[in-house]
Every structure is written in C-alpha cells, then in structure tokens.
C-alpha positions in Angstrom: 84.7 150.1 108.0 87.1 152.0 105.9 90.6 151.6 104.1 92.5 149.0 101.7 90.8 145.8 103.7 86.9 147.0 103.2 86.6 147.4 99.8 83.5 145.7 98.7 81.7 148.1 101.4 83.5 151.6 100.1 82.4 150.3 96.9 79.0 150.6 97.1 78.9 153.4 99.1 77.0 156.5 98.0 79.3 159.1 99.5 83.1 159.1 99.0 85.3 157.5 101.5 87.9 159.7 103.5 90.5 157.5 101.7 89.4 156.2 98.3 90.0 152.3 98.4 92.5 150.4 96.3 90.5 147.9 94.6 91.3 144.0 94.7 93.5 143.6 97.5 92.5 140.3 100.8 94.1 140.5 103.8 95.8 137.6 105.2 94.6 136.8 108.4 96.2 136.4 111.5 96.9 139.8 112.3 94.2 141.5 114.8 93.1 145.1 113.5 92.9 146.6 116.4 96.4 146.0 117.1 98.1 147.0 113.7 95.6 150.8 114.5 97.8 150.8 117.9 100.9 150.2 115.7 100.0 153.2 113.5 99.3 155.7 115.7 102.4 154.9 117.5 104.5 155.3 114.6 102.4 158.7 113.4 103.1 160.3 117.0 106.7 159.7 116.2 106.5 160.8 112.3 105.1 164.2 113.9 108.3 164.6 116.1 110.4 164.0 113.8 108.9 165.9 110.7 109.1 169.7 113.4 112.7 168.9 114.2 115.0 167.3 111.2 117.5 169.4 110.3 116.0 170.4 107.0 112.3 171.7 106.8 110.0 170.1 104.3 106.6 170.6 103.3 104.2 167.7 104.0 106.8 166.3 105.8 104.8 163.7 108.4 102.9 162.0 104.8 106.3 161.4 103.5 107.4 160.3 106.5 104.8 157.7 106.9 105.1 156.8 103.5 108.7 155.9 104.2 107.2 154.0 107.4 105.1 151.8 104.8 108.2 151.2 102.8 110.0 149.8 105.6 107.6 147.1 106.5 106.9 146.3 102.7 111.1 145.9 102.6 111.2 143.6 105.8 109.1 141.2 103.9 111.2 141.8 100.8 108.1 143.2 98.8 108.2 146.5 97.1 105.0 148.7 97.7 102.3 148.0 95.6 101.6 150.9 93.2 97.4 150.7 95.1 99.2 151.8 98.1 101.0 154.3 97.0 98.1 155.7 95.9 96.1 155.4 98.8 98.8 157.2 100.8 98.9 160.1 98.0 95.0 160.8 98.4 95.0 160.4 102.6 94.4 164.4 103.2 94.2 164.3 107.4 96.1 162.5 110.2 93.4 160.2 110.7 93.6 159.2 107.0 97.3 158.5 107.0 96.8 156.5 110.1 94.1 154.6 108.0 96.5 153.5 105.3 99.3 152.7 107.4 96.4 150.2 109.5 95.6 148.5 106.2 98.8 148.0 105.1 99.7 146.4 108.4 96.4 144.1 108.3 97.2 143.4 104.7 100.8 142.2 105.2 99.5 139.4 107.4 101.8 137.0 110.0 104.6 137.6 108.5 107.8 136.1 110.7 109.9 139.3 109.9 106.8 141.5 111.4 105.9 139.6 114.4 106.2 141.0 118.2 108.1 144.3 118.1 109.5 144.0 114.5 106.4 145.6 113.3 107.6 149.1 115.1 111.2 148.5 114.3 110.2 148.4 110.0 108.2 151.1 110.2 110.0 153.7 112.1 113.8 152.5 110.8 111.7 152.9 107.5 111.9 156.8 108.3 115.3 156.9 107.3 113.9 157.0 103.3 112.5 160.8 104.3 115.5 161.7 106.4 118.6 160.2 106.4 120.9 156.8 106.9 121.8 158.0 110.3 117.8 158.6 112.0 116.6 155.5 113.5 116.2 153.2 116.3 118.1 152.7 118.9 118.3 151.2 122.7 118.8 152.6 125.9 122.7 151.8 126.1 123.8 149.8 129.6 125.7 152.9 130.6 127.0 156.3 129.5 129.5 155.6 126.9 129.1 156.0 123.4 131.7 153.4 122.5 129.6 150.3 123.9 126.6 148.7 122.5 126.1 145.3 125.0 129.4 144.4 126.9 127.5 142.7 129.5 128.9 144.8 132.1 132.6 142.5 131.9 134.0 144.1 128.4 133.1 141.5 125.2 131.1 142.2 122.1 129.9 139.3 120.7 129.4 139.1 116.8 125.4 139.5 116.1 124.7 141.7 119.6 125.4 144.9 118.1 122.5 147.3 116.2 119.3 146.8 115.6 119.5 143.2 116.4 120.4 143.7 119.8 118.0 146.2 120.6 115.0 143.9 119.4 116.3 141.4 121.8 116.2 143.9 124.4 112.2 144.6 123.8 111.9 141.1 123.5 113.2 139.8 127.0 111.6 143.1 128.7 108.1 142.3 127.2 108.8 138.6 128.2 109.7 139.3 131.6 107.1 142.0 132.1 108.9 145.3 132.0 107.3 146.7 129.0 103.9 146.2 128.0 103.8 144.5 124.6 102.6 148.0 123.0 102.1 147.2 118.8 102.9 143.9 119.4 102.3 141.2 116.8 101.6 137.7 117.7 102.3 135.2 121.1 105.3 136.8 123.5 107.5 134.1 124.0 109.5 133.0 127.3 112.3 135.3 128.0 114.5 132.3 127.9 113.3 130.7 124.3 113.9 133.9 122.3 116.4 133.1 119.7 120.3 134.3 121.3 121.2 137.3 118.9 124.8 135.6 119.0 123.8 132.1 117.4 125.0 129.0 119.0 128.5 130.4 118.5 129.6 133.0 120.7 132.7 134.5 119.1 134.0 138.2 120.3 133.8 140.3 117.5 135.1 143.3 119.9 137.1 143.8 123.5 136.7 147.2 125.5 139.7 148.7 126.4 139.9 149.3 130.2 137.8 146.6 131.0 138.0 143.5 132.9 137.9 141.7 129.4 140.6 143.7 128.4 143.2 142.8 131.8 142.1 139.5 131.4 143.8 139.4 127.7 140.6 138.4 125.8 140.8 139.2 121.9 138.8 139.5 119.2 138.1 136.2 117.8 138.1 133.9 121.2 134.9 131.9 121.1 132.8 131.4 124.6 132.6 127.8 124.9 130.8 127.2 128.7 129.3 130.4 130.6 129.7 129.5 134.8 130.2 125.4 133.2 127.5 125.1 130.9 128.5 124.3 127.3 127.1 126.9 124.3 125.3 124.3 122.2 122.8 124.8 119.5 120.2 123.3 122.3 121.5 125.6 124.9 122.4 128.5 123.5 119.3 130.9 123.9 118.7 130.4 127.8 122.6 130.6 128.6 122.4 133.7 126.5 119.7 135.6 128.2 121.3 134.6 131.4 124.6 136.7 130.4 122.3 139.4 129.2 120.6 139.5 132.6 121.8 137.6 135.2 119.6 137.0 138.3 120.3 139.9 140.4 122.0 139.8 144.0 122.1 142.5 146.6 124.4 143.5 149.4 122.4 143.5 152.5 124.8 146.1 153.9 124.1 148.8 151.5 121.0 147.5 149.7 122.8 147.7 146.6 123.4 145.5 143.6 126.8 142.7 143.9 128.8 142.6 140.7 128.2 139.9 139.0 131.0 137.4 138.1 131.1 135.6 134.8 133.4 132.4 134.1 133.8 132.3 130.9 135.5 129.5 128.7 137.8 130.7 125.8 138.7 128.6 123.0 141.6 130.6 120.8 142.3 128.8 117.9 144.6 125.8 117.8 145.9 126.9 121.5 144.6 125.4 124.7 141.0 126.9 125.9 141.4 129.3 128.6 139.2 129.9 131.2 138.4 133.6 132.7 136.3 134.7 135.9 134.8 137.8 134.7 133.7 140.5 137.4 131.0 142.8 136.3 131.8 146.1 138.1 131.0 149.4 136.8 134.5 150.6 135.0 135.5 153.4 132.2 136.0 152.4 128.5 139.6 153.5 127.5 139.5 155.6 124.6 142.9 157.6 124.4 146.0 155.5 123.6 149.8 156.3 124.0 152.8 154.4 123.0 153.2 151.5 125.8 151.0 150.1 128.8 153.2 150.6 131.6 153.0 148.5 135.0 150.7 150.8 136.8 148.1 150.2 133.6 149.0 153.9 132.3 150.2 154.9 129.3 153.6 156.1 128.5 153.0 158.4 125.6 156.7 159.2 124.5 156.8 158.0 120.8 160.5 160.0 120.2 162.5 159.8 122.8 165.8 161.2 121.0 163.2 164.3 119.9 160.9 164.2 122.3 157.9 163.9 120.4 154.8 162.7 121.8 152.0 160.5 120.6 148.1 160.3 121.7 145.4 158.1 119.8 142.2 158.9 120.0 139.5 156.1 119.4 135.8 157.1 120.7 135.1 160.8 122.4 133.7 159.7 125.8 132.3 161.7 128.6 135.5 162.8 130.8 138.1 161.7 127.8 139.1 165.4 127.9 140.5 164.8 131.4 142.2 161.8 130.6 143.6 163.4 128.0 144.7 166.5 129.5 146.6 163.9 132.8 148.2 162.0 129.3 149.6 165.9 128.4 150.5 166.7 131.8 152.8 163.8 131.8 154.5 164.3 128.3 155.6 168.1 129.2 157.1 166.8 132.5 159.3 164.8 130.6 160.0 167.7 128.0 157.7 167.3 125.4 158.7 169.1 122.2 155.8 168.0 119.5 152.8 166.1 119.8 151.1 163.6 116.9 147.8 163.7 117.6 146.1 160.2 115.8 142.9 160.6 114.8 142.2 158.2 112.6 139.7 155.9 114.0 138.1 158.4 116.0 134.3 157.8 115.3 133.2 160.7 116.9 131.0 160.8 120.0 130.1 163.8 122.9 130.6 167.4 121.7 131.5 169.0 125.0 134.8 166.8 125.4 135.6 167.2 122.1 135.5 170.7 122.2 137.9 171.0 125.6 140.3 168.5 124.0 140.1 171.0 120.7 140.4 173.9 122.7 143.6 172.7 125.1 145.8 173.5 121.4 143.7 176.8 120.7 143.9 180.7 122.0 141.1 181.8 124.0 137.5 182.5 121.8 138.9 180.6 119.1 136.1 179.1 116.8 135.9 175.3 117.0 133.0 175.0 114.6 129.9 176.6 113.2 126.7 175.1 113.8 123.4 175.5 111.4 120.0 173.9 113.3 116.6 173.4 112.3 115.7 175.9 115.6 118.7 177.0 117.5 116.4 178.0 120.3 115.2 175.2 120.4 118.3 173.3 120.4 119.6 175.4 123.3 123.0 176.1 121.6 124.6 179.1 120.1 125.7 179.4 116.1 129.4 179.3 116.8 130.7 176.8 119.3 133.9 178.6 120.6 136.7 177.1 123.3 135.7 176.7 126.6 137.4 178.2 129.1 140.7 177.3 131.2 142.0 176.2 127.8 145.1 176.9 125.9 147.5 175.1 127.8 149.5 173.7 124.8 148.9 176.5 122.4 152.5 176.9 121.3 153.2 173.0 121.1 153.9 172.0 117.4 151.0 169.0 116.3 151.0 167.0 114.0 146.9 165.4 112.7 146.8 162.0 111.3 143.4 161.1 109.9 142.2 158.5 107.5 139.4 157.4 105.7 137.7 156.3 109.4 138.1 159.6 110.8 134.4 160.7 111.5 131.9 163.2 112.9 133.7 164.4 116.4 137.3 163.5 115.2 136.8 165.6 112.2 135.7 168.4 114.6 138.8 168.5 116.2 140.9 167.9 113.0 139.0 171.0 111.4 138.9 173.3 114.6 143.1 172.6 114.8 143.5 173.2 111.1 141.7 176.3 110.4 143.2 177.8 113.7 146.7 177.1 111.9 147.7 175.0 114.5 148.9 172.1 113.3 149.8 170.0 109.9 147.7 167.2 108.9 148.9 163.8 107.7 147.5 160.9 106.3 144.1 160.5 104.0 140.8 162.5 103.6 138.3 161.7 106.0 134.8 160.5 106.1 132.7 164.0 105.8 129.9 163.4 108.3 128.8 167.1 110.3 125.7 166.0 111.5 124.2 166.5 114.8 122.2 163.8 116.0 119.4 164.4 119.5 116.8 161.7 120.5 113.2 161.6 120.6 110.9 158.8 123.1 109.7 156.4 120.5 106.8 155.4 122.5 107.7 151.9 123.7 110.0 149.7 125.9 112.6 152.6 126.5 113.6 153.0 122.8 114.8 156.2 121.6 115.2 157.5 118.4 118.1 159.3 116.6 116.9 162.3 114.6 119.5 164.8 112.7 118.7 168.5 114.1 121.6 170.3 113.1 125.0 170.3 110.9 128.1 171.4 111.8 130.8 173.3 109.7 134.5 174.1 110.1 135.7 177.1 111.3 136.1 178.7 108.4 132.8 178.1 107.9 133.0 175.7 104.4 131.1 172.6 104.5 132.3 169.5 106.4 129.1 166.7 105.9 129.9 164.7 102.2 126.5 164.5 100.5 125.4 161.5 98.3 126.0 163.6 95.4 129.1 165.1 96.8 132.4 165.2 94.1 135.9 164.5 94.6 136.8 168.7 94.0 133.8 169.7 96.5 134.8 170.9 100.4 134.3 167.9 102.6 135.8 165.7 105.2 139.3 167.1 106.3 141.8 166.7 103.7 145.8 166.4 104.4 148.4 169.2 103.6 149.8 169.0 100.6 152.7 166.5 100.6 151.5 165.0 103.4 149.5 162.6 101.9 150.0 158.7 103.1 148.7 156.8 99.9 147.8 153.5 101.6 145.1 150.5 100.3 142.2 149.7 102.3 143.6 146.2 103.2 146.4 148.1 104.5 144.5 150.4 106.3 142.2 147.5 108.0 145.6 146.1 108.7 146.9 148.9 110.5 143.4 149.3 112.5 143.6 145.7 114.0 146.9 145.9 114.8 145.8 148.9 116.3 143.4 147.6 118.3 145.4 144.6 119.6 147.9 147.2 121.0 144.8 149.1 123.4 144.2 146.0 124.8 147.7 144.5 125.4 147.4 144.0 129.4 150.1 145.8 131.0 151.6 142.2 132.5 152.4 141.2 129.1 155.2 141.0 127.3 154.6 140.3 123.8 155.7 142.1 120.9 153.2 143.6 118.7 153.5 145.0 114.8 152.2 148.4 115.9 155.3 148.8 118.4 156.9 149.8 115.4 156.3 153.1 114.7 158.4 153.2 111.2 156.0 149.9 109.9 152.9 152.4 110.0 153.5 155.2 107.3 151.1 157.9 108.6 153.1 158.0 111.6 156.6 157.1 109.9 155.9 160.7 108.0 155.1 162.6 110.9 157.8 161.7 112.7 160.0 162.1 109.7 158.6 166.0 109.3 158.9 166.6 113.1 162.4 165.8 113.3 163.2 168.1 109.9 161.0 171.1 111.5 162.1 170.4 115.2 166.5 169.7 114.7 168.4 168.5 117.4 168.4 169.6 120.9 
C-alpha cells in the first residue's frame, strides 16, 4: 500500500516510496478505496485531454491540472488544501503517482455530503478551471440544439435553481437512479429517482420564459410560481417526486408511427396578488425565438419598422441560434419591402452562441471576402478551421444600408463578433456602452460518465483589425478590449437602469401576439441607446 493513507507502512520501509508520504494524516472512513482510484483515473484521462488542447500550452500542464482537481474537492468541503498535500502532489513524478495522490486525497476527505454520488467528479473536474479558465467545466448534454436553453422541460419555463451545475447533477442523478448510467466514481447509496432532492426547492418560481414557446403564447412570465403540476399541489412533502415527473414524464408513443406523443403539462400559476391561472402545456418540439423587432403582429411575426416617418428599422438580437441567420435575413426581407432606409441593429444582450450564424448574419452588411475575425488556436489543424474567418458566400445583400450597433456592458462573445466584424469594415456607427471583452472559443471533450461533456477553451478570436477583443483579469481601462462606442455616441446609463431596460426587454419578446397591453419598452424615446440612434439617423438620413 502506498500514498497519504499508509503512512506507518512507507515509514518503515527500506526503499523510497514512489510518492514520499505526508506524515500524520487518518482517513475518515466510509469512503471505499477502490472507488475513490476509479474516481482518479477518470478525472486524470480528462486532465490529459485537456492539458494537449487549451488554448495556451504549458509545461507540466496535466500535474497542475490535477492539482487544481484536488483544490476543487478540498473547496466543496470548504477546506483549503493542506500544505502535506501540496507537497505530495509536487514530488508525484509519473501518471501513476499523480493518480496516487489524487486517491488519497479522496479516501482522506471521507463521507462528506457535498462529495457523495457524482459530486465527487463534478469538484474535481469544475476544479480544472484554477489551471485554465472560469469558462472550462462541466456541463450536460442540453434537451436539444439551442444554446439559449438549459432545462425548459420541453413546454418553455426555467425554474429558479434548474440552471448550471445544479441541474446537470440532477441529471446524473435521476439517470444513475433509473439505470441509464452506471454509477461510474460514485460515492455512497444511489437513491430512488423520485427521492432525490427537486433542484427547484418546494417553490417552483420561473426565473426565465423562452420566447417562441408554448410558455411564451400561453403569457407565462418571469416570477409566476407553479402551484399544482396535472392537480397535485408543490408542497415541501411533494415536491421532489412531482419534480422528477416534469423532468421526465413517463413516456407515451403513437402506435401509428412508433414515435413519442407530446407530452402535455397543466400547470397552475399563481401571479402575485391576481387570481392563479391555470395552463395546459404541450410539449412539442418548437424553435426558441431569438431575433426581436418592434411589435408581435397577429400572425405571431414581427413587424420591425421602429421609424415609420424615416423608415428606419430595428432588429434585437438576444442568443445566436442555429438557423437565426435565416430568421434574420426573412426579418430584412420584409423591412426593404416596405422601404427600409437604416437599420439599428441591438446587440446588447446578445450572449453569444454558434459561429457559423453569426458569421452569415455579419456577412449580410459586408462586401464579399471581408474579414469577420481572426482566429489564434492551440492547433489550427486540429481545430479544422482556417486563421481568418471571412464572409460566407451569397452575402452582401444590405451592404449599402446605413446601421446603426447598440451594445452594452451584456454584449458578449458572438455579439461582439458581429459588432467588431461591422465596425472595422466601416460599416456602421456604434452606440451605447463598452462591452464584455470575451474572444474565446470554447469545443467539448467526453468526460467519461453519464453523457457529460466538458467545455475546454481551444482558441481566441480577434477583431478584424486584428487587435485584441478577450478582457484579461489584469486588463486596464486604456487597453484594446470589448467593442467600444464611437465617440459621442456614448449612452452613460447606471446598471440599475440597464437591468431595467433588459427586463423590460424581455417582457416585450414574450408579449403573446393576442395581447394588448402596453409595455415601457414600446417606447422607443424611454430607452436612451435607442433614443440616440434614432436621433443620429434622422440628422444623417433628412427627410424623404
């Protein structure tokens, strides 16, 4: 026996041990060695994938990285690592060594509650992000394509607490309970898919409503609390087996086709003061809206004319989705039939998301073989990519059409792709505040259990001009990052009133198109980033 946990035996031992033992350190019991070994080979085959590809080469780079692996599971039980360990890890020369330590540590830090079944793998691998960065981690398999949803339960609601990491335990959870995965660097019993602990609590409140969705036409908002799921109250006894029933419902099929049935959901609403509400749900495959114009009209499209007088347009942007470029391009279509002079292009809580459609939406504004962005990866050959990403073809279509940019301090990652691509092409003027600074390019490895994937950064991308768009912890006010707005065409707004102006935002996507209610952001001159570009349009464009 070797490691931390033997060291009475490495003690007296004549020759020197692979890795020289800490001295004085018990292990807690309650934690099988044989499973925490499993644990730490699984998290070393994934330390090796990620040390060859990360964006930035480092020597020694799988130690440090399980290092940072230790760190997470001393910080889930809100320890720091003990200086022994440290140097254990320092002197652990070979793979087998490394996995050693990492063993020990595991056997050493007991039954904890915060380490038991899968949380074990989540610490250690999130724990990478110490040797990377913020944005490598964990992640799960999302229920469809769309980068904009994390669990809508096929119907369109976010509920507060099923987002992140703790949704993605659940997920192991439930499919280890039920059998789907194999309980692979588990800790501890598995529990019955129906007793683990609802991510959402015993209060179900939507923390978020996906435009487009049957949530969405059925005028749920942010805020409602579920109060009965197909009649059965959410109580604090009830909670966690209504809740994995509305994370997987039993499934029926069509004995037509052999296929799945949507699955309805009556759902209970309680608003408030007002009068719950009750809404039957269907659970269909349908697209996430994520380009916005000025007002729903009866047919559930958008009318995008923001200027009627000076026919100037207006598009928001909110995530980039697969096929948002042809939404976006039908949204276009229909401003230039009805004589579109200008364009404001809102940016502002565009988070970012595919590359390709963000490039063709980009390259719609842009000559052909225009440079979009510049791209620097730990092995472009292996990434499959060229240096340069330039337009695609067929695009161009709107290449004379004055823009106008707003972006804020939310704009991020794909939106300031587009923002910088426009810029540096001297196609349009930007309004509004600087933006977030994040260039990275994120791919995903197979961590090694229950479909989980992990987010590694391979590459960074840079504006046209080729300065540098990703802010750096150590990044200064004067330095080149983000996307700054012309000068003069700053919008000096708080942060309360930016949050204010995102909500009311976000109430307007998800107006149904039956409704008449006025809302705050009908107003265009009540928001200043769009008051100003409205107010330079009209100056550059005069009267027709």
């Amino acid at each position: 026996m070797t490691g931390l946990v033997a060291l009475a035996l490495l003690a007296a031992a004549a020759a020197p041990a692979p890795v020289p033992a800490v001295p004085a350190l018990k292990a807690p019991g309650g934690v099988d060695r044989n499973q925490a070994l499993n644990l730490a080979r699984m998290v070393y085959q994934l330390a090796e994938q990620v040390a060859v590809t990360y964006v930035t080469p480092k020597p020694d780079h799988t130690r440090e990285l399980i290092a940072a692996a230790v760190r997470g599971l001393y910080e889930e039980t809100g320890a720091d690592v003990p200086d022994k360990v440290k140097e254990a890890l320092a002197r652990a020369g070979t793979a087998v060594e490394l996995v050693e330590v990492l063993t020990d540590v595991r056997v050493l830090l007991g039954d904890h509650p915060n380490l038991r079944g899968a949380r074990s793998l989540f610490a250690a691998m999130n724990g990478f992000k110490h040797a990377t960065d913020p944005l490598c981690g964990l992640y799960s398999a999302r229920i469809n394509s769309f980068a904009s949803v994390d669990q809508d339960f096929g119907v369109g609601i976010e509920l507060e607490g099923v987002v992140g990491m703790r949704w993605a335990l659940y997920q192991v959870e439930q499919g280890v309970a039920l059998g789907r995965y194999a309980p692979a660097g588990w800790f501890g019993p598995v529990q019955r898919a129906h007793e683990l602990a609802s991510p959402a609590g015993a209060t179900w409140r939507v923390r978020r409503v996906i435009p487009g969705s049957p949530a969405q036409r059925a005028g749920i908002k942010p805020g409602d609390v579920v109060t009965h799921l197909n009649g059965s109250e959410v109580t604090p006894e009830t909670a966690n087996a209504l809740f994995a029933q509305l994370a997987n419902p039993s499934q029926a099929f069509d004995p037509a086709t052999g296929r799945p049935k949507a699955q309805d959901r009556t759902l209970t609403f309680r608003r408030g003061d007002e009068k719950p509400f009750t809404a039957t749900l269907r659970g269909e495959p349908y697209a996430p809206e994520s380009a916005f114009g000025v007002l729903r009209t009866a047919d559930d499209k958008w009318d995008c004319v923001l200027d009627r007088e000076y026919k100037i347009g207006y598009i928001r942007l909110g995530p980039i989705e697969t096929g948002l470029d042809a939404k976006f391009a039908e949204m276009m279509d229909g401003l230039v039939k009805q004589g579109c002079r200008a364009l404001v292009l809102d940016l502002r809580w565009c988070p970012g998301g595919y590359v390709d459609p963000g490039t063709r939406i980009a390259g719609m504004f842009l000559k052909d073989n225009s440079v979009i962005a510049k791209m620097d990866y730990r092995n472009a050959a292996q990434a499959g990519t060229a240096n340069e990403i330039r337009t695609p073809p067929g695009g161009g279509q709107f290449s004379t059409l004055p823009l106008v940019l707003l972006v804020g301090s939310e704009t991020t990652g794909g939106g300031e792709l587009i923002a910088s691509a426009l810029r540096d092409n001297d196609r349009c003027v930007v309004v509004g505040q600087r933006s977030v600074g994040r260039a990275s390019v994120q791919n995903v490895r197979d961590a090694g259990f229950a479909g989980v994937q992990f987010r590694v950064t391979t590459g960074t991308s840079f504006r046209p001009n080729g300065k540098n768009r990703m802010r750096k912890p150590d990044s200064q006010p004067t330095d080149d990052w983000g996307i700054r707005p012309d000068e003069g065409l700053e919008v000096p707004v708080t942060a309360d009133k930016s949050a204010e102006l995102r909500r009311q935002a976000d109430l307007h996507a998800l107006r149904p198109a039956d409704s008449r209610e006025a809302l705050p952001f009908d107003d265009p001159a009540a928001d200043p980033y769009r008051l100003t570009a409205l107010v330079y349009l009209r100056k550059h464009l005069g009267k027709k």
